[in-house]
C-alpha positions as a Markdown table, in Angstrom:
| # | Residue | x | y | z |
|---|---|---|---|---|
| 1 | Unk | 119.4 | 75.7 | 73.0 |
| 2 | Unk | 120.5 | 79.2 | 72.9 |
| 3 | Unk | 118.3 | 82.6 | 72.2 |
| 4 | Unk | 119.5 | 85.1 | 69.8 |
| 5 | Unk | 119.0 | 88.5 | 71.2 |
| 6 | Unk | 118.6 | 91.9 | 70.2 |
| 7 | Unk | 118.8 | 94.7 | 72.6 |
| 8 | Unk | 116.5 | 98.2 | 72.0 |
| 9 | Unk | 117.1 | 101.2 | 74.1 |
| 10 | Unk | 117.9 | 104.5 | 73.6 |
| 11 | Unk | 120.4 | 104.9 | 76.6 |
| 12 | Unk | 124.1 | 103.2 | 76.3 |
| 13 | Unk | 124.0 | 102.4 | 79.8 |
| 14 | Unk | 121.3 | 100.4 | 79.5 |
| 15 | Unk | 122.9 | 98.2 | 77.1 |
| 16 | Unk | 125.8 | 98.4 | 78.8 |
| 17 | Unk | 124.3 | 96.9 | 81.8 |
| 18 | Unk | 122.0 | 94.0 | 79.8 |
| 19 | Unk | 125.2 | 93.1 | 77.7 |
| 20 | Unk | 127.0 | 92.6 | 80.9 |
| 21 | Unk | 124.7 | 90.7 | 82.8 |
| 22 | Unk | 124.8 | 88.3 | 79.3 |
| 23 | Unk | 128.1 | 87.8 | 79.6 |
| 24 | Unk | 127.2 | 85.3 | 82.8 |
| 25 | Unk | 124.1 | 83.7 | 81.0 |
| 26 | Unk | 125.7 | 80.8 | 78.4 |
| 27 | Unk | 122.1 | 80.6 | 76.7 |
| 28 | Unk | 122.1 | 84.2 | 75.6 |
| 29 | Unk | 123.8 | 85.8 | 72.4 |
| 30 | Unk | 123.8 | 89.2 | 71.6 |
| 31 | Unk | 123.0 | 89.7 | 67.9 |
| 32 | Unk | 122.4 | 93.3 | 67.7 |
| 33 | Unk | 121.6 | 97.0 | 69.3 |
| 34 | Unk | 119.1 | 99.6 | 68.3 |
| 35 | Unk | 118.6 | 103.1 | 69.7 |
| 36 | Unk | 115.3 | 103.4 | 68.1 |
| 37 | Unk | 112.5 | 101.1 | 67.4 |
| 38 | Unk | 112.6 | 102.7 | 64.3 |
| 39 | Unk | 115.7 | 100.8 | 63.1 |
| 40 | Unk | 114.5 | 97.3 | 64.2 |
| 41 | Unk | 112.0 | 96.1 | 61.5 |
| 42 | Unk | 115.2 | 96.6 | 58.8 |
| 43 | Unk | 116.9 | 94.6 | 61.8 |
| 44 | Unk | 114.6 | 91.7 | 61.7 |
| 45 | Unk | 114.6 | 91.4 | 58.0 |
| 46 | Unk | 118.2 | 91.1 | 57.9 |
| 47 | Unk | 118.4 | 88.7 | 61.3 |
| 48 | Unk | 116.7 | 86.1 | 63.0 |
| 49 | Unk | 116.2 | 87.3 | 66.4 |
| 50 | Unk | 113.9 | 85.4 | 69.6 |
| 51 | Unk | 114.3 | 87.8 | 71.9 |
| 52 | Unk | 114.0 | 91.4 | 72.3 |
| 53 | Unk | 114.8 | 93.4 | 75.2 |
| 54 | Unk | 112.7 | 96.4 | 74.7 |
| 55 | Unk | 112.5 | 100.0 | 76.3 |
| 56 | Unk | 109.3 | 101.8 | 76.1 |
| 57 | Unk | 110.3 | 105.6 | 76.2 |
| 58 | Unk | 112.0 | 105.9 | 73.4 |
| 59 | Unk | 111.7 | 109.2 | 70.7 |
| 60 | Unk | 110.0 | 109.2 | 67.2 |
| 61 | Unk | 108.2 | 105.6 | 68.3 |
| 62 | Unk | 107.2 | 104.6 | 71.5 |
| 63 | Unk | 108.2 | 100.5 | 72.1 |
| 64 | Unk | 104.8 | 99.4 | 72.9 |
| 65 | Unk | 103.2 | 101.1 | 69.8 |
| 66 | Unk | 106.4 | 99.3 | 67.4 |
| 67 | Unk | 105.6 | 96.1 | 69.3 |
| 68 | Unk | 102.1 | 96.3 | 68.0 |
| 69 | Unk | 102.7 | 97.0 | 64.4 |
| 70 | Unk | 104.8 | 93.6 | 64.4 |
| 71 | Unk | 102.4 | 90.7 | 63.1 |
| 72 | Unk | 104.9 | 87.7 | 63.9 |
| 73 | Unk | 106.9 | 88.8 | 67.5 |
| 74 | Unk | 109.8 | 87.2 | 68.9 |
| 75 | Unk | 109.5 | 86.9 | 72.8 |
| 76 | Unk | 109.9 | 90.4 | 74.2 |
| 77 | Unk | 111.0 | 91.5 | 77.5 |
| 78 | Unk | 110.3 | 94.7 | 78.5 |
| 79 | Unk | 113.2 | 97.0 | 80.1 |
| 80 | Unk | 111.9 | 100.4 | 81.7 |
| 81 | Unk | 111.9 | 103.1 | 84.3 |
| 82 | Unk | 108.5 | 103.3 | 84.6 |
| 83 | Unk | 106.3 | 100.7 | 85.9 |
| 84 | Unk | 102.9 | 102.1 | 84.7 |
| 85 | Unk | 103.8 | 100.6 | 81.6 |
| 86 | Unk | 103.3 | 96.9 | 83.3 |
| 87 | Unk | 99.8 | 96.4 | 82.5 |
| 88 | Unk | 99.4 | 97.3 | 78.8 |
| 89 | Unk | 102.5 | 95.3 | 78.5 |
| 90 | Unk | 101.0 | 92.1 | 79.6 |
| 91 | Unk | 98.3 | 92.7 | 77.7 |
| 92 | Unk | 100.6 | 93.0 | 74.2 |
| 93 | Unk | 101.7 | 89.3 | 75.8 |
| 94 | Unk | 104.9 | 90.5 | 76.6 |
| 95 | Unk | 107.4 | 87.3 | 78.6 |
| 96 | Unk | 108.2 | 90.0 | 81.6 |
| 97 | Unk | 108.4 | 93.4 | 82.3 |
| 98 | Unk | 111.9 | 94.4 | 84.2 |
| 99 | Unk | 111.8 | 97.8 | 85.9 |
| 100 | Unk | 114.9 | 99.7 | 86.0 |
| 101 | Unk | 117.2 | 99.5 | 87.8 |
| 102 | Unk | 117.0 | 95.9 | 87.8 |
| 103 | Unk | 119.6 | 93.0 | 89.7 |
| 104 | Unk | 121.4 | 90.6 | 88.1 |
| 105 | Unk | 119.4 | 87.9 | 89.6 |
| 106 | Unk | 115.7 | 89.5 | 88.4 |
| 107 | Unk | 117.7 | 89.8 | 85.0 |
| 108 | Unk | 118.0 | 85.7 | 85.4 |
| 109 | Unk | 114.7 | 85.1 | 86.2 |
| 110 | Unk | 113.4 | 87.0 | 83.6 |
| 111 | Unk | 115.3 | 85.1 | 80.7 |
| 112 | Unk | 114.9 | 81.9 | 82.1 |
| 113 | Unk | 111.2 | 82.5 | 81.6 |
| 114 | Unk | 111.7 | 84.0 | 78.0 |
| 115 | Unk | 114.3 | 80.3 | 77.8 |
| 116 | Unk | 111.3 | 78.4 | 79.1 |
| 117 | Unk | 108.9 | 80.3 | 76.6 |
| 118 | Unk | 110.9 | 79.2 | 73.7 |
| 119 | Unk | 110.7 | 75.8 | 74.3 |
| 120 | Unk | 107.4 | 75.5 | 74.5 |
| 121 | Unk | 107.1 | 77.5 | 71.0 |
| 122 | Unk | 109.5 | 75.0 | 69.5 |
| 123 | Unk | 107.4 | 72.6 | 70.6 |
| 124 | Unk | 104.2 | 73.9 | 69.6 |
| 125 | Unk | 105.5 | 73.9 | 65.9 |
| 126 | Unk | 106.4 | 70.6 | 65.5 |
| 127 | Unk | 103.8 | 68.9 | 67.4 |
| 128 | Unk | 100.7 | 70.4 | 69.3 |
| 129 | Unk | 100.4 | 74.0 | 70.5 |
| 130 | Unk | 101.3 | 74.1 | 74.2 |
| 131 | Unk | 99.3 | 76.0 | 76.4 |
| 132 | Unk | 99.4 | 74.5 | 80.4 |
| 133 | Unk | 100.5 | 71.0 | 81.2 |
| 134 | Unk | 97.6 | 68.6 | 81.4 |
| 135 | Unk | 96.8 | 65.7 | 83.6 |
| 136 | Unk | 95.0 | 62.9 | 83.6 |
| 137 | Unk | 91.3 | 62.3 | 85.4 |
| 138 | Unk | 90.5 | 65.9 | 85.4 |
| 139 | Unk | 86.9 | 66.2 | 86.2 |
| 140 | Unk | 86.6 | 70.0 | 85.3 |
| 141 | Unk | 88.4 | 72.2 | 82.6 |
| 142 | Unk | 87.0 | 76.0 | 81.7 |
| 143 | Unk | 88.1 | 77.9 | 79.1 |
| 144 | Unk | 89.8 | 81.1 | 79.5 |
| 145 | Unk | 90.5 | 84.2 | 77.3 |
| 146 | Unk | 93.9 | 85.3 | 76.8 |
| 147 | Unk | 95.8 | 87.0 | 73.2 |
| 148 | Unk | 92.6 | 86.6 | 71.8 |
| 149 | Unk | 92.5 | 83.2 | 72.0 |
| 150 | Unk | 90.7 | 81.2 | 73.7 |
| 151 | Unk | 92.7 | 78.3 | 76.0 |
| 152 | Unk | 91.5 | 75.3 | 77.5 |
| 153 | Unk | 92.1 | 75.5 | 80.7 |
| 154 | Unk | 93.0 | 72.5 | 83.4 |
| 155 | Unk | 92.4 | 73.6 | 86.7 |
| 156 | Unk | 94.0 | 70.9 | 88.1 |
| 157 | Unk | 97.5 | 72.5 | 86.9 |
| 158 | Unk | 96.7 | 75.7 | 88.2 |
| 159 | Unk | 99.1 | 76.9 | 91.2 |
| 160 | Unk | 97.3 | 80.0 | 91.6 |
| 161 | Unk | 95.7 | 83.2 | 90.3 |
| 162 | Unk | 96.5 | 87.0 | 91.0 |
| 163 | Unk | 94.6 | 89.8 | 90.3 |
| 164 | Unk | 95.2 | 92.6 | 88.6 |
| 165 | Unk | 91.9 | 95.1 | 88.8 |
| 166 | Unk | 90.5 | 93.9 | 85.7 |
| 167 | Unk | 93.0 | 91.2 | 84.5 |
| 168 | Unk | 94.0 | 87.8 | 86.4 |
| 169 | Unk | 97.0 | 86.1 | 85.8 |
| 170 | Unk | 96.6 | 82.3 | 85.7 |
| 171 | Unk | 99.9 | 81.1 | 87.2 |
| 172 | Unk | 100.7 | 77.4 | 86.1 |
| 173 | Unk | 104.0 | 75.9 | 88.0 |
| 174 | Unk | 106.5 | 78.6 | 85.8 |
| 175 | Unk | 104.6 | 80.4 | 83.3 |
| 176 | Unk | 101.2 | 82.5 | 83.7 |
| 177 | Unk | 98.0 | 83.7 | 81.3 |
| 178 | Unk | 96.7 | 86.9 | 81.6 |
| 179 | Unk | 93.0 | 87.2 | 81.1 |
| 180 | Unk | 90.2 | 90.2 | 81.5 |
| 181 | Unk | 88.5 | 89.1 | 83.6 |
| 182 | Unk | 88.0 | 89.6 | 87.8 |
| 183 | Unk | 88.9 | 87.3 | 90.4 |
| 184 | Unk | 85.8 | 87.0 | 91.8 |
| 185 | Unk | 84.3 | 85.1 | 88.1 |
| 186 | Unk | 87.2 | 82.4 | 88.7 |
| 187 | Unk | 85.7 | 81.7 | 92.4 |
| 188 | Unk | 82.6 | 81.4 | 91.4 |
| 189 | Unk | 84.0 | 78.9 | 88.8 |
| 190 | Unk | 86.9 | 77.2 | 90.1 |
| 191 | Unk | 86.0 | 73.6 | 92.4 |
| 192 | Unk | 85.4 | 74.9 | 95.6 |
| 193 | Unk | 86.7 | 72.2 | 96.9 |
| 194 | Unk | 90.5 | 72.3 | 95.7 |
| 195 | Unk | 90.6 | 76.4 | 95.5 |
| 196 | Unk | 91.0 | 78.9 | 98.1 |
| 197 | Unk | 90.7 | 83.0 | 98.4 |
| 198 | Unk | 93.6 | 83.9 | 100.6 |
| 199 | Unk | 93.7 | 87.4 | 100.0 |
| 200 | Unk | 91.3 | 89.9 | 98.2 |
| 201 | Unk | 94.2 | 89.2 | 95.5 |
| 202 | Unk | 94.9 | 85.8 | 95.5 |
| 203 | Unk | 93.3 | 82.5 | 94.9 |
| 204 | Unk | 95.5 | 79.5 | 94.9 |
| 205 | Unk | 95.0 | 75.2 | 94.9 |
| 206 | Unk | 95.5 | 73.8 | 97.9 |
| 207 | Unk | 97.4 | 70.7 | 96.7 |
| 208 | Unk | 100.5 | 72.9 | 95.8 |
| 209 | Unk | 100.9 | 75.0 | 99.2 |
| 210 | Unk | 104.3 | 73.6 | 101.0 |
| 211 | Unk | 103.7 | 75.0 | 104.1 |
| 212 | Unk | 102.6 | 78.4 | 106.1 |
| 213 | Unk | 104.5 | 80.5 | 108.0 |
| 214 | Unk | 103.1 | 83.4 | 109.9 |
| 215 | Unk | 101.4 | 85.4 | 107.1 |
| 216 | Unk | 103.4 | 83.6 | 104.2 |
| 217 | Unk | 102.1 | 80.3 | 102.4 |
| 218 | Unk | 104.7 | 78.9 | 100.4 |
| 219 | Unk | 104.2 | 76.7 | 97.7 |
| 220 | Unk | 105.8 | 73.9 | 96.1 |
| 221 | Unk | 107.1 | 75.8 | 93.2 |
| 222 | Unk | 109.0 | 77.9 | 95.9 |
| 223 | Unk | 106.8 | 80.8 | 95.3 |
| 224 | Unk | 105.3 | 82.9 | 98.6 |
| 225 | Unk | 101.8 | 84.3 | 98.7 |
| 226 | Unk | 100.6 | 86.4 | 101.4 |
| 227 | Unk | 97.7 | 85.7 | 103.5 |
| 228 | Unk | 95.1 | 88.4 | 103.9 |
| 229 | Unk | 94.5 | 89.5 | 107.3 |
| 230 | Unk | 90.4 | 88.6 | 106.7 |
| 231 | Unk | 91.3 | 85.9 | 105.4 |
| 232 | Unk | 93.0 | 84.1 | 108.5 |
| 233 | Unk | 89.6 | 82.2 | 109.0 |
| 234 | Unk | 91.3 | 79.7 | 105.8 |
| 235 | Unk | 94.6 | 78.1 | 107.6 |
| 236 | Unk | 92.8 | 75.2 | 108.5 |
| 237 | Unk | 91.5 | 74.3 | 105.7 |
| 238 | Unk | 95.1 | 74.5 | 104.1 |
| 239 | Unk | 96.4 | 72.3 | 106.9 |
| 240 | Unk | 94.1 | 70.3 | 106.2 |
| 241 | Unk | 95.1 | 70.2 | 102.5 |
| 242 | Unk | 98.7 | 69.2 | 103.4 |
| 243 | Unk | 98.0 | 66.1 | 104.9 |
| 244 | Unk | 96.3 | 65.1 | 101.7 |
């Protein structure tokens, strides 16, 4: 499977620098290059694209405001110099937000997210939509909002959840949800006995943490958390957890 791609900046070293880094991803074709998010809707009726690596800053239209006037999006990751752009992105339900200048290996990350993404629309069209894995003999499920839908949610899949002041992302194994809503509602919510605040930022479930070192818990997903200095009370508990 292969994404086709179409890059939209309005500095030539920034496609420079995406087109090269492309060059070492196999799944990745370059289909096109706009200066202006002005140009791309005559784009997109002429080619199919799945992925858009998107500036913001750009003159005559700003990329956020082009990315709302689109009513069917491919996935879209966001390339800029400014990261206060972050949060309206992931609200607009953006894949990832890459702040320039950006490595290679955040590059990779980034589309293997936006690879992962795709599959799971593919999926969704010819069978159910896809929203978090589920599993079986799960006594508990909320629902959350997110895109203005709202998702069954299986807290038994959830690795953790980060806030972000008003907005939590809802972190399954690879892929998150981003909701408006505070942390605090989810621990209220969440079975006490399987989640765990760690840091005035971050709940997780204590079946997926690999182990702790110093003030890093690392799950099995190889993602690292920090642990909150007021929160140190909790590393028993999480022991606890990985002798389960």
């Amino acid at each position: 499977m292969s994404l086709r791609c179409l890059i939209v900046d309005d500095e030539p070293l920034a496609h420079d620098i995406i087109l090269r880094y492309m060059e070492d991803v196999p799944f990745l074709e370059n289909c096109g290059q706009c200066y202006r998010a002005t140009e791309v809707p005559d784009f997109l009726n002429r080619q199919a694209i799945d992925l858009i690596f998107l500036d913001v800053r750009m003159p005559k239209l700003n990329g956020l405001d082009f990315l709302r006037t689109l009513q069917q999006r491919p996935l879209v990751i966001i390339t800029s110099a400014y990261e206060e752009h972050a949060l309206e992105s992931f609200d607009l339900d953006v894949c990832d937000y890459l702040l320039k200048p950006f490595r290679f290996e955040r590059f990779l990350k980034a589309v293997n997210r936006a690879l992962a993404d795709h599959t799971l629309r593919q999926q969704a069209s010819s069978t159910v939509p896809v929203v978090l894995p589920v599993a079986t003999a799960v006594p508990e499920r909320i629902y959350i909002k997110s895109d203005k839908k709202q998702i069954l949610l299986n807290p038994d899949d959830v690795y953790y959840l980060e806030s972000l002041g008003n907005y939590v992302k809802v972190w399954d194994e690879q892929r998150f949800l981003l909701t408006q809503r505070t942390l605090s509602s989810f621990e209220s919510q969440l079975p006490a006995d399987t989640f765990i605040r760690i840091h005035k930022s971050y709940i997780l479930n204590k079946k997926f943490v690999r182990y702790i070192e110093g003030n890093i818990i690392s799950l099995k997903n190889g993602k690292q958390l920090p642990l909150g200095k007021n929160y140190k009370h909790v590393v028993k508990q999480l022991l606890n957890g990985l002798g389960t």
